[in-house]
C-alpha positions in Angstrom: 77.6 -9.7 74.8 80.3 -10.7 72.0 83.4 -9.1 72.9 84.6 -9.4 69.5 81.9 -7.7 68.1 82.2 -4.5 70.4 85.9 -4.8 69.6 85.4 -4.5 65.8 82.3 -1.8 66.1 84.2 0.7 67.8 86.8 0.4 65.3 84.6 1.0 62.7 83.5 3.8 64.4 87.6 4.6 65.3 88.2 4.5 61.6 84.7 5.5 60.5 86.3 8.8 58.0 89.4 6.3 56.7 86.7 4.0 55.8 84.7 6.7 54.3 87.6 7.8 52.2 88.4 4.8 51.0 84.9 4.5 49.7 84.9 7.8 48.0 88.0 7.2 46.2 86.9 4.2 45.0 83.7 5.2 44.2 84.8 9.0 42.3 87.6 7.5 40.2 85.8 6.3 37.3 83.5 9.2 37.1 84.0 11.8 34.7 83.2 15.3 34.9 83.4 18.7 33.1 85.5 21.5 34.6 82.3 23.0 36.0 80.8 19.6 37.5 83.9 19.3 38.8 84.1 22.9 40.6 80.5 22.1 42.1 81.3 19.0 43.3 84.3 20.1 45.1 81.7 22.9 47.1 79.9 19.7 48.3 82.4 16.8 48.7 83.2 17.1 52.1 79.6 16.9 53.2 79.2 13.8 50.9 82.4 12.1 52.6 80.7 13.3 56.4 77.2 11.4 55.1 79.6 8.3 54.4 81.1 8.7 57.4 77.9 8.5 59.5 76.6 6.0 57.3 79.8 3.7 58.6 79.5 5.2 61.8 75.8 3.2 62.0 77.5 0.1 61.6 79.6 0.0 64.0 77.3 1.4 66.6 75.3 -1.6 65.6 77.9 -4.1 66.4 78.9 -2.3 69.5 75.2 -2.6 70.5 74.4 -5.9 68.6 71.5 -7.1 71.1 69.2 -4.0 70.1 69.0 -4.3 66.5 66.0 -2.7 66.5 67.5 1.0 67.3 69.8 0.1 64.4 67.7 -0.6 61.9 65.8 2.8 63.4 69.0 4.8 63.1 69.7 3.1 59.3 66.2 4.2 57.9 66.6 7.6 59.0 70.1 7.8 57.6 68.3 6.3 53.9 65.4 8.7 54.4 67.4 11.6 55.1 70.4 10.8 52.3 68.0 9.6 49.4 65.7 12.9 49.7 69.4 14.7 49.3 71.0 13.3 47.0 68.0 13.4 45.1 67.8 17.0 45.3 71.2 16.7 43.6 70.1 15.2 40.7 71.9 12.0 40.8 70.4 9.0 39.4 68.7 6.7 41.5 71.0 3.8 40.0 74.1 5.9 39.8 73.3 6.4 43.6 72.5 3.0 44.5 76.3 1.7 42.8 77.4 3.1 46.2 76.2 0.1 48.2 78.9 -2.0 46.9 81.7 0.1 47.8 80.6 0.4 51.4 80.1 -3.6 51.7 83.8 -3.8 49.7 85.6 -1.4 52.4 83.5 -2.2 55.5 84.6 -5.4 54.8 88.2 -4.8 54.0 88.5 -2.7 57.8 86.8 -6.0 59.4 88.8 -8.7 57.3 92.1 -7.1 59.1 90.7 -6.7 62.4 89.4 -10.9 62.0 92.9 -11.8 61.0 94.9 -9.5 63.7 92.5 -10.9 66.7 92.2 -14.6 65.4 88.2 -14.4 65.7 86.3 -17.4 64.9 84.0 -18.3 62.0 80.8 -17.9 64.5 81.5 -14.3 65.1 82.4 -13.3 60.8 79.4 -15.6 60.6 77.5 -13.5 63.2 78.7 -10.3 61.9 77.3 -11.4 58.6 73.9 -11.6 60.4 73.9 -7.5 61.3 75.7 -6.1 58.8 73.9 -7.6 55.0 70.2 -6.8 56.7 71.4 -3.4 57.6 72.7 -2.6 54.5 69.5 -3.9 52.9 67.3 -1.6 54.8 69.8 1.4 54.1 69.1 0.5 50.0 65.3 0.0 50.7 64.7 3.4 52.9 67.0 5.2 50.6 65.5 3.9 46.8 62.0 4.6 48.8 62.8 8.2 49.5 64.1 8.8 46.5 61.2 7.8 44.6 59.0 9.7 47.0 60.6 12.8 46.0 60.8 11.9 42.3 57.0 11.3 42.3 56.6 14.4 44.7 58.5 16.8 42.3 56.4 15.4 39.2 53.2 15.9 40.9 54.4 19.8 42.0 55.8 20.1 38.3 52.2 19.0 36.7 50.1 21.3 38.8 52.6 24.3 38.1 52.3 23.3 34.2 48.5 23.1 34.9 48.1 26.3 36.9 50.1 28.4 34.2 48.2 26.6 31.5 45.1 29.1 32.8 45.4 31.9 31.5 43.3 34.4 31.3 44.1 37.2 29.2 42.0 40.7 29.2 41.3 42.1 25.7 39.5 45.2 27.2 37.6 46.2 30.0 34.9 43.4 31.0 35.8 41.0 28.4 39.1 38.5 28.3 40.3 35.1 26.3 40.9 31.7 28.0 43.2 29.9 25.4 42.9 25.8 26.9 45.7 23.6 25.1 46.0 20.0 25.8 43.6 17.8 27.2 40.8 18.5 29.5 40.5 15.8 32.5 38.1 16.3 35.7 41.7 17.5 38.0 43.0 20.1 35.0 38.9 21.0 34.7 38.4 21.7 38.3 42.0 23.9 38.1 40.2 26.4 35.1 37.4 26.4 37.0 38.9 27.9 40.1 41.1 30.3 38.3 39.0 30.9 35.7 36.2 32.1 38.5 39.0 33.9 40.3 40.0 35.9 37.2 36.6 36.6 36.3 36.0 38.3 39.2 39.1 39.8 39.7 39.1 41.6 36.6 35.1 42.1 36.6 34.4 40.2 33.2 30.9 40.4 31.3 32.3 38.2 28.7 35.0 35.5 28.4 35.9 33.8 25.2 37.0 30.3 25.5 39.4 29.0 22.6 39.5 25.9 22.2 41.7 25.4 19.4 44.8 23.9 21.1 42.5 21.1 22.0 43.0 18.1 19.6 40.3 15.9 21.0 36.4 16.7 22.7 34.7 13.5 24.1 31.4 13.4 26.1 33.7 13.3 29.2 35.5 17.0 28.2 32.6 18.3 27.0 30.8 17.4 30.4 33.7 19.9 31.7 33.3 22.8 29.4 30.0 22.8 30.5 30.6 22.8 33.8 32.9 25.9 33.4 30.3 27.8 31.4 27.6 26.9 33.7 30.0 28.3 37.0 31.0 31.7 34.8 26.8 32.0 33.9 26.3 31.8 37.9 28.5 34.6 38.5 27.0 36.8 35.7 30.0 36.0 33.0 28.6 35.1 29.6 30.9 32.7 27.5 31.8 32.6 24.0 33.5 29.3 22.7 35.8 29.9 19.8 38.0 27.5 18.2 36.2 23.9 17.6 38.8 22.6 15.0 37.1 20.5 12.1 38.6 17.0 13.1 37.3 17.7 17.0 33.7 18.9 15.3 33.5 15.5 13.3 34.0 13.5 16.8 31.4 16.1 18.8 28.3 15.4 15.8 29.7 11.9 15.8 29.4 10.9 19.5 25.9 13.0 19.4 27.3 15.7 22.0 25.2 18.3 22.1 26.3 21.9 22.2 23.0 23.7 22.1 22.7 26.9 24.3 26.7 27.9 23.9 27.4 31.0 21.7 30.0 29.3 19.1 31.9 31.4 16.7 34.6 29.7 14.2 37.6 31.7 15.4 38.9 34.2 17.8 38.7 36.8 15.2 35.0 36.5 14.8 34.0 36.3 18.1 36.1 39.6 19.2 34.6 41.5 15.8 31.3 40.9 17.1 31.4 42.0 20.3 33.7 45.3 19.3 29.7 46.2 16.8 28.3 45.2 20.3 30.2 47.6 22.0 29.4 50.3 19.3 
């Protein structure tokens, strides 16, 4: 084993939070905040300066054991997978983030340019050093941009079905009868959602009758009016009749126009009609 390297890992780990502050400084000096950004940063700083820490810690753990690279590169992964999920949670930009790698390589660097010069080390071992530490940084920036875009895409995919699921709502006019108001678009994952909650409500609140509106939808093709169907056709099953309300001129044109038929649906023009009717109904 190198002697040298061993020498300069557990000085890296010696010096791991002087390192670590060096890189913070560096790093927080351009950045501007408001009194308030500031004030929340201070409540988390420390921990920020201990994840450098261990981050630097890694590496010199790495050169101290520099024949098992592969626990390393295990230990550096973990560090990325663990650090990008949090400082996503922060809200930090993934590029903002990711200017970070720099500093580290600049003050790593810096601690192991003094330590060459002080023990006269030859240009095999920087040149061997150079071997461990540039791949392990690499994976640090590949398991930490990974992570981080995991979460990004896991938080979009949470945030669209908690738009979807609210967009459901069924309201109750009066006892056995309520209005489904659908806005947007209509694909086959948002069609399977109203569905579901749509059946739930219905038998939740022990509807007769449920008036779909459809005028917050802009655009009806064979494929969205294959799911309407679908939705009046579960409702009929469980003894719910359903009114559709709401067919905007423009979206009328494209149904005639693409030959979609909507024989067998009660249709009225507008909420207003359809509620008047069933209150002589009710009479």
């Amino acid at each position: 084993m190198n002697i040298y390297l061993q020498s300069l890992g557990k000085m890296i780990v010696e010096k791991k939070y002087e390192i670590a502050n060096a890189v913070h400084t560096d790093r927080m000096g351009p950045v501007v905040m408001t009194e308030e950004e500031r004030q929340q940063f201070e409540q988390i700083e420390q921990h920020i300066i201990d994840i450098r820490a261990n981050f630097i810690r890694l590496f010199g753990e790495a050169l101290i054991d520099h024949v098992d690279q592969q626990k390393a590169v295990d230990n550096i992964l973990l560090w990325g997978k663990e650090t990008g999920e949090y400082f996503f949670n922060l809200g930090v930009p993934l590029d903002e983030a990711l200017k970070d790698a720099s500093f580290y390589r600049k003050h790593i660097w810096s601690a192991i340019q003094v330590e060459v010069e002080t023990q006269n080390m030859s240009a095999a071992t920087v040149f061997e050093i150079i071997t461990i530490f540039d791949p392990l940084l690499d994976q640090a920036i590949y398991s930490f941009s990974l992570t981080y875009v995991e979460s990004h895409q896991r938080s979009l995919d949470n945030a669209q079905k908690a738009f979807i699921e609210i967009s459901v709502p069924v309201v109750p006019l009066f006892q056995g009868v309520a209005v489904l108001p659908l806005i947007g678009n209509i694909d086959t994952e948002r069609a399977s959602i109203v569905m579901e909650k749509t059946l739930h409500s219905a038998t939740k609140l022990q509807l007769e009758k449920l008036i779909i509106d459809l005028s917050g939808i802009h655009i009806v093709d064979r494929a969205v009016a294959e799911q309407i169907f679908k939705i009046v056709d579960a409702l009929s099953l469980i003894g719910v009749r359903t009114v559709l309300t709401g067919v905007r001129p423009e979206v009328a044109q494209i149904v005639v126009s693409q030959g979609i038929n909507f024989n067998g649906l009660t249709i009225k023009g507008n909420l207003s009609q359809a509620m008047n009717e069933i209150f002589i109904n009710l009479r």
